[in-house]
C-alpha positions in Angstrom: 0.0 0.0 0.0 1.3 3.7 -0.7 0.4 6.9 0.7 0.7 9.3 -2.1 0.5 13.5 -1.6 -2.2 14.6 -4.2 -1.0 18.4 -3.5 2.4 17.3 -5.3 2.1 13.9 -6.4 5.2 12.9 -4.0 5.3 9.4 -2.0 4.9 9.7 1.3 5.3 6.0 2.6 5.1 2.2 1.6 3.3 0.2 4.1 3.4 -4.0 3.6 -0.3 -5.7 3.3 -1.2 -8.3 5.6 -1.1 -12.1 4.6 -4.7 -14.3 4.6 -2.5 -16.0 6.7 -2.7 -12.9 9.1 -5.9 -11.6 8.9 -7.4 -15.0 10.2 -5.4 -14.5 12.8 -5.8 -11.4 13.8 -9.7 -12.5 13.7 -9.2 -15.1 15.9 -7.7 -12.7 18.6 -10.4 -9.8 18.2 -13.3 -12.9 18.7 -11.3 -13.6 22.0 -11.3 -10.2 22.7 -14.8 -9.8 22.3 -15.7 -12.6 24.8 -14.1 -10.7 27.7 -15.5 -6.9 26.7 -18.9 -8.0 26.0 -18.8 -8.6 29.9 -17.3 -5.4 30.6 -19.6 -2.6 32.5 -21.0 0.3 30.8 -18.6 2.1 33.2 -15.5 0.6 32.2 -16.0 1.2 28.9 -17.1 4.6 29.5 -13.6 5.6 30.9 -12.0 4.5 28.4 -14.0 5.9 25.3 -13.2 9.3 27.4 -9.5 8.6 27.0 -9.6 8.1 23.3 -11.6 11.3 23.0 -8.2 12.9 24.9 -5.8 11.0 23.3 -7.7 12.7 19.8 -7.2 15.7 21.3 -4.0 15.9 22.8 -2.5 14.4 19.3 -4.9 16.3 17.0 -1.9 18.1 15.1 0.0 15.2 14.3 -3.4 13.4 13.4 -4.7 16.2 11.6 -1.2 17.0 9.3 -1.6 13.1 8.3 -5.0 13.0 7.5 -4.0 16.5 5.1 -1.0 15.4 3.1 -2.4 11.7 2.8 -5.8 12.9 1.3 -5.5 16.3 1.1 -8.0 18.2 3.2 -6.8 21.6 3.7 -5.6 21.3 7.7 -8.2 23.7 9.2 -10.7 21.0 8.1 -8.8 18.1 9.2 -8.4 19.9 12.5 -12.1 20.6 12.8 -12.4 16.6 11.8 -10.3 15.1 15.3 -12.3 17.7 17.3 -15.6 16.0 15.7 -14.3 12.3 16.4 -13.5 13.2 19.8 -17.2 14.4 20.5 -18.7 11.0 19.4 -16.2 9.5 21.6 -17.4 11.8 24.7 -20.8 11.3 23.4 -21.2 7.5 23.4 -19.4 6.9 26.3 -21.7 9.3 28.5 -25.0 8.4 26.2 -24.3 4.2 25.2 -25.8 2.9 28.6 -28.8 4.9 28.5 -29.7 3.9 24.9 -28.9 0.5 25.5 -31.3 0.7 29.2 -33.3 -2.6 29.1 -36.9 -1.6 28.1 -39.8 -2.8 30.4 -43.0 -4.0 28.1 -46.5 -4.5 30.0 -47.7 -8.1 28.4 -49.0 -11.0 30.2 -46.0 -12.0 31.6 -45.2 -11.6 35.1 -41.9 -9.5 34.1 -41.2 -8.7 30.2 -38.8 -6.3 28.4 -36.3 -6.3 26.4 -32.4 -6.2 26.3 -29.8 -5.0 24.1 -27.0 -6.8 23.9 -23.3 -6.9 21.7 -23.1 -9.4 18.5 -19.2 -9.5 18.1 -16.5 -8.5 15.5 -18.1 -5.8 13.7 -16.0 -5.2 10.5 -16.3 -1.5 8.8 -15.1 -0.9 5.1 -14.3 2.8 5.2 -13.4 5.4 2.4 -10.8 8.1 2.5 -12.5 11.3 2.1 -13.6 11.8 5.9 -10.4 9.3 7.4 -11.0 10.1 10.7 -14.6 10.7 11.4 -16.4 7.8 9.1 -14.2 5.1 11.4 -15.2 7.2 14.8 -18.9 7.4 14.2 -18.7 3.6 13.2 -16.5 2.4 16.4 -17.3 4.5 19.4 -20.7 3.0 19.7 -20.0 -0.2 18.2 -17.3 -0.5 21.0 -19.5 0.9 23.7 -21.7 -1.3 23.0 -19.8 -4.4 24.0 -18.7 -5.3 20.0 -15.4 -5.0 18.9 -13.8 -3.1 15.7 -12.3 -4.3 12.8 -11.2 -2.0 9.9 -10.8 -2.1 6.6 -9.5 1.3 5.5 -9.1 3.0 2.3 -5.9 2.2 0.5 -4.9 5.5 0.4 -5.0 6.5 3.9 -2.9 3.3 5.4 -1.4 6.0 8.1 -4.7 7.1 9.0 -5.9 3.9 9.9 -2.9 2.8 11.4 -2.8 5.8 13.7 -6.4 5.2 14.4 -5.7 1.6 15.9 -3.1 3.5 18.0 -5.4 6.0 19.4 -7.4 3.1 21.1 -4.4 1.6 21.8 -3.4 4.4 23.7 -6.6 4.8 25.3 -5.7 1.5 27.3 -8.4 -0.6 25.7 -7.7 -4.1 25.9 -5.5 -5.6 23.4 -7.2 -6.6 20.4 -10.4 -4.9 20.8 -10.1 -2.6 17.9 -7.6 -3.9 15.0 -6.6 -2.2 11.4 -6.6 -4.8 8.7 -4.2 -3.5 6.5 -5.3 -5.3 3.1 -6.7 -4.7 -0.5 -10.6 -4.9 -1.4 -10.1 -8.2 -2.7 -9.7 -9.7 0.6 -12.9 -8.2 1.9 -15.3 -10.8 1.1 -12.9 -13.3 2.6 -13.3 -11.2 6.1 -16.9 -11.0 6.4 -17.4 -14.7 5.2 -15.0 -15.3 8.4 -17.6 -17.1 10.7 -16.6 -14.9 13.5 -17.7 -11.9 12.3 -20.8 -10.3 12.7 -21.8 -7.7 10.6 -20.3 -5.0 8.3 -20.6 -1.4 7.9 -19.3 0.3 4.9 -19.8 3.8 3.8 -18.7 4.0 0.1 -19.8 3.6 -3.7 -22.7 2.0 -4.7 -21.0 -0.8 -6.7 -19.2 -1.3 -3.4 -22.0 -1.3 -1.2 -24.0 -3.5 -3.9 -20.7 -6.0 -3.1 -20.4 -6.0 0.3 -24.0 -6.1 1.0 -25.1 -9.5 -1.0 -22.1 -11.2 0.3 -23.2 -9.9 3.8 -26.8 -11.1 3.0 -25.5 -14.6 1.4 -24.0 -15.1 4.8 -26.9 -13.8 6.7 -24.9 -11.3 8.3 -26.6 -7.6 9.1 -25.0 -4.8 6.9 -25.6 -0.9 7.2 -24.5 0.8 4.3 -23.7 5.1 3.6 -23.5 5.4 -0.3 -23.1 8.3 -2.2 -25.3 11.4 -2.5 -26.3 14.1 -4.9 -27.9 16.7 -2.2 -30.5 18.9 -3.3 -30.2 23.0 -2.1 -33.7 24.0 -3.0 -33.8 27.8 -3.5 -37.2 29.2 -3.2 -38.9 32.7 -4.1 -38.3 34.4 -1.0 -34.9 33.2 0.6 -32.4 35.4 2.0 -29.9 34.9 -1.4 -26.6 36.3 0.7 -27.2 34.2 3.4 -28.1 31.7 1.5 -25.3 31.4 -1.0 -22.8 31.6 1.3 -24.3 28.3 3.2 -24.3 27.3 -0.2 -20.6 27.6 -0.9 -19.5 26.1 1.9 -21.9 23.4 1.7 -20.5 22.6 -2.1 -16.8 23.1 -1.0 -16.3 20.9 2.3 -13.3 18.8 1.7 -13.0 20.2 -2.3 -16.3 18.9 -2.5 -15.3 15.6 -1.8 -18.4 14.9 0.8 -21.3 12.3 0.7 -23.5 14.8 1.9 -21.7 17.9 0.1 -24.9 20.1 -1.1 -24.3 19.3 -5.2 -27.7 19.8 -7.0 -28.5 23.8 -6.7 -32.3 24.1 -7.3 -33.2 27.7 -7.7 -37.1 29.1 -8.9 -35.9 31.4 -11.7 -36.9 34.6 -10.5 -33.6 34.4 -8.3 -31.6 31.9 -10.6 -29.3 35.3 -11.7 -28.8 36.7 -7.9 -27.8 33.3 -7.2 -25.2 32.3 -9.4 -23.7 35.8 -9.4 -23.4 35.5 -5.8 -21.8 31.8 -5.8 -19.9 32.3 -8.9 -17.8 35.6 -7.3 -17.9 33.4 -3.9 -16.1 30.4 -5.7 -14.4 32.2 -8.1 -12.2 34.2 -5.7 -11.3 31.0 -3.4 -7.8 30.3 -3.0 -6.5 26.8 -3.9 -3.1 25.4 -3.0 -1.0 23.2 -0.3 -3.8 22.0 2.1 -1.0 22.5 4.7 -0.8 26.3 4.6 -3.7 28.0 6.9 -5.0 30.2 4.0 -5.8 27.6 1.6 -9.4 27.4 1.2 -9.5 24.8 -1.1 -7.4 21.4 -1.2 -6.5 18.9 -4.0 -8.8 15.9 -4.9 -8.1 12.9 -3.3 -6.1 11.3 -6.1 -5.1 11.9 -10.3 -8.7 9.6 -11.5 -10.9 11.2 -9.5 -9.8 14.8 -11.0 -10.6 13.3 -14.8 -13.4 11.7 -14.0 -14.9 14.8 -12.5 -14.1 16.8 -15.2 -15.5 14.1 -17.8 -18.8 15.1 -16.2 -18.0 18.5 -16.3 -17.4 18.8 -20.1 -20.4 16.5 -20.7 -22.7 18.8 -19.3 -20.7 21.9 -21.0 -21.1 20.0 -24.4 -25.1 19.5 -23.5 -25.7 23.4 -22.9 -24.3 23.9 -19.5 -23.0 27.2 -19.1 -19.9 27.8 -17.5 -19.7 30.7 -15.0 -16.4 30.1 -12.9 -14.2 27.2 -13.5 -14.7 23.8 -15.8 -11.2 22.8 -15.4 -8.4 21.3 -14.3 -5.7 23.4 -13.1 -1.9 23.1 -14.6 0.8 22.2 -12.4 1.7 19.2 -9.9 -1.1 17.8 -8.0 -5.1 16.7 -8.3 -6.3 20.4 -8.8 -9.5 20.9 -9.9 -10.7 24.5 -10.3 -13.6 25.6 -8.7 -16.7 25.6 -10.9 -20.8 27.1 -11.2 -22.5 25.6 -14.3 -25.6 27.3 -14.9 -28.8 26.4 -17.1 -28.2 22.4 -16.2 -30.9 20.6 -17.3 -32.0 16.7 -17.7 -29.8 14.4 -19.8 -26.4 16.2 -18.0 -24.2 14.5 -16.3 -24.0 16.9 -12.9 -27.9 17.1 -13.0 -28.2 12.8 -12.3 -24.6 11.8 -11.4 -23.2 12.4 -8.0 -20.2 15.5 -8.3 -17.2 14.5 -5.8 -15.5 18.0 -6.3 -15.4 21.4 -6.1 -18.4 21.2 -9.0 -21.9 23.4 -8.2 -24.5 22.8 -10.7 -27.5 26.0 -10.9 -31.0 24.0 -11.8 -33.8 26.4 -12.5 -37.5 25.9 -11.4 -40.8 27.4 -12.0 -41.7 27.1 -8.7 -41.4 25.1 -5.1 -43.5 22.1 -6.7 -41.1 21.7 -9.4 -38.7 22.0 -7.1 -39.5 18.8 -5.1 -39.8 17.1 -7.8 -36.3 17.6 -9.3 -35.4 17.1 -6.1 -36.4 14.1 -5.7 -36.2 12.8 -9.5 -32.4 11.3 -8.8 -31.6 7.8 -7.4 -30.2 8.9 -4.2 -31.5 10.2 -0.9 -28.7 11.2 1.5 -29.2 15.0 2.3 -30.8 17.9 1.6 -32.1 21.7 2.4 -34.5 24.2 1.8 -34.2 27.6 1.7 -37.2 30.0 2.8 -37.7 32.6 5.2 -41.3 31.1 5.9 -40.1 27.8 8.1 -43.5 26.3 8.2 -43.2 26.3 4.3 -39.7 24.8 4.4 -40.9 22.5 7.1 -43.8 21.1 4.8 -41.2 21.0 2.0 -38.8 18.9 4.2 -41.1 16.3 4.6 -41.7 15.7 1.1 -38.2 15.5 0.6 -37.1 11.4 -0.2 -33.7 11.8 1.7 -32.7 10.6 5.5 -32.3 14.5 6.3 -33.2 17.6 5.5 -32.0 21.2 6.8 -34.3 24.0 6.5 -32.5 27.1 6.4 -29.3 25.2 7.5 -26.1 23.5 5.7 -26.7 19.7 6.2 -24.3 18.1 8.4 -23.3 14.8 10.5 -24.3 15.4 14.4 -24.0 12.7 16.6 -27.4 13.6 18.3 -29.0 12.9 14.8 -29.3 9.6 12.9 -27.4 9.3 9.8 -28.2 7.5 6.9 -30.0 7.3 3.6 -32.5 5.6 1.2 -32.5 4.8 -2.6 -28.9 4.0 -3.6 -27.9 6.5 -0.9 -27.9 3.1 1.1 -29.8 1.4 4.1 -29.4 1.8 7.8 -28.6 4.6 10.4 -25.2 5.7 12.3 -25.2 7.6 15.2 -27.7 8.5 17.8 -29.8 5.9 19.7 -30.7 4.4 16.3 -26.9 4.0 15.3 -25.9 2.4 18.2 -28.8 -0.2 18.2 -28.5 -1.4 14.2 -24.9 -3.4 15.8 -26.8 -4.9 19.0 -29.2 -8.0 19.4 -32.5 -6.6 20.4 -33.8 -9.7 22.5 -36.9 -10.1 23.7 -37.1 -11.9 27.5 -40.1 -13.0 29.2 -41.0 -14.5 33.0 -43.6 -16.1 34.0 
């Protein structure tokens, strides 16, 4: 495995793969692992999720310059990002026993409820565009919970998730509980057919989800899966525009737009289509790209060389069909995976950015009649991750909200991850919920237990 710089194209490290031979083994050890934590008290594991969220913390600069020259987030971002993991640490270790609380049911049974309890080796397939936080949101509750972690990172992160092992390592977990499997996609089917694993989590591509899921479901094994997203920003008639496209620059430009839940499909009525893209357009237009090291960059390099062509494929598809171009459209010269930042206007059905999910720096303007045609383009696309709606009448953007086919939806707000809210999507955005009291619970068996 390498770890390549996409600011300069430079190798960072070489880092050996692990043997079959290995993985089984290393298996083995987490499933004896498991039988000792599963038995541990909410308490114990409470102190210790608390020291990982300090060890985060205490190490976030060192974390936070890896996760920035391996993948290239610019390092205010990736600062930001350890801050964020260490919260969902805090938070599961203070919240996990009361959401796992056995739950008295009045039947005929003398005594009834029911009980939550651990399942085993959890193992979560991760991608590299959030390195940090996608494994954190997976692993604090599935450790709280009494499972243990096994994680099979991106193959272009390898320090990330080695230093990620070493955080719960250094947290004082017992040995084992959480454990990096440093090996290439083609061994994943091999690890979740391992009978000693329980379920698998992946947050990813849809042809990868569409993988690990039937193998998952040909072993009867649960899966929760976070595909990808093409977020609707619906625009109406009377939202505040500067407000509103600044949310909406940001929203577009998190992590160079590399973001699942990155706001990518910009549907504006067209009585405020030209205010719109003026405003975004100067916005965009004037952000400075570069080193993601250096504290003024604003925007960072794309993850690797493939995904800046095949972003700008789309881009000049949708040029060629009558997009117009009002910043951007390119790739930029020099070394690195730049990709300038870009408004197409006047997209329309039959483009590639109006259907296809956009990871990078890549807004596309869609104009509307009205708030009913609005929904509907909104909802006219085969995933359902995120969304918001702009209006300065929030019982109208409420009602607008809930007609909105997506697992959330910000009124007035740029959608985000929280750990007090579940996380998830439906259509090919995926199935299943992180975080929360729902998050923790899809990892658990919820058994039913009744006295006479």
């Amino acid at each position: 495995m390498k770890a390549v710089n996409p600011a300069n194209g430079i190798l960072l490290k070489e880092y050996s793969e692990y043997s079959p031979r290995q993985v089984v083994q290393i298996i083995d050890k987490t499933h004896q692992a498991y039988l000792s934590w599963r038995d541990k008290s909410f308490a114990e594991r409470q102190s210790l999720m608390h020291r990982a969220a300090n060890v985060l913390r205490q190490n976030k600069e060192e974390y936070a310059r890896l996760m920035s020259s391996e993948m290239g987030k610019i390092i205010k971002e990736s600062r930001a990002e350890i801050e964020k993991c260490a919260w969902v640490c805090d938070y599961y270790a203070d919240q996990a026993e009361s959401f796992l609380q056995d739950e008295l049911v009045e039947t005929d049974a003398g005594k009834s409820f029911v009980t939550f309890n651990p399942i085993g080796a959890v193992l979560a397939v991760m991608p590299w565009n959030f390195p940090f936080w996608q494994v954190f949101r997976f692993a604090a509750p599935a450790l709280m919970a009494g499972n243990v972690g096994l994680l099979k990172h991106a193959s272009n992160v390898p320090g990330c998730a080695l230093a990620i092992e070493d955080v719960f390592k250094q947290a004082g977990f017992p040995e084992h509980v959480f454990h990096t499997l440093m090996i290439p996609s083609t061994q994943v089917e091999a690890v979740i057919r391992h009978p000693q694993v329980a379920a698998v989590t992946l947050t990813g591509s849809e042809p990868a989800g569409a993988f690990v899921a039937s193998v998952a479901a040909s072993e009867i094994k649960k899966a929760v899966l976070e595909l990808g997203g093409s977020d609707p920003f619906i625009v109406l008639e009377d939202a505040d525009i500067p407000a509103c496209v600044l949310t909406a620059s940001q929203a577009r430009m998190i992590n160079a737009g590399q973001s699942c839940i990155a706001a990518k499909r910009f549907i504006v009525v067209e009585s405020r289509v030209a205010e719109f893209e003026a405003q975004q357009a100067a916005i965009m237009g004037a952000l400075k790209v570069g080193d993601p090291l250096l504290e003024e960059t604003q925007v960072g390099p794309l993850a690797r060389p493939d995904l800046v062509d095949e972003l700008d494929a789309q881009v000049q598809q949708s040029i060629q069909a009558g997009a117009k171009v009002i910043t951007g459209g390119h790739k930029l010269e020099g070394p690195g995976s730049f990709y300038a930042p870009t408004v197409l206007s006047d997209v329309r059905e039959g483009m590639a950015v109006y259907s296809e999910e956009t990871f990078g720096p890549v807004s596309a303007i869609i104009p509307v009649k009205d708030a009913e045609e609005a929904i509907a383009v909104a909802n006219a696309s085969e995933f359902g991750l995120g969304g918001s709606v702009w209006t300065r009448d929030v019982k109208r953007g409420e009602a607008i909200a809930r007609r909105i086919e997506s697992g959330a939806v910000f009124v007035n707000g740029m959608t985000k991850s929280d750990p007090r809210l579940p996380f998830g999507g439906v259509k090919k955005s995926g199935f299943g919920r992180e975080l929360s009291h729902y998050g923790i619970k899809e990892f658990v068996n919820i058994k039913s237990i009744w006295i006479s």
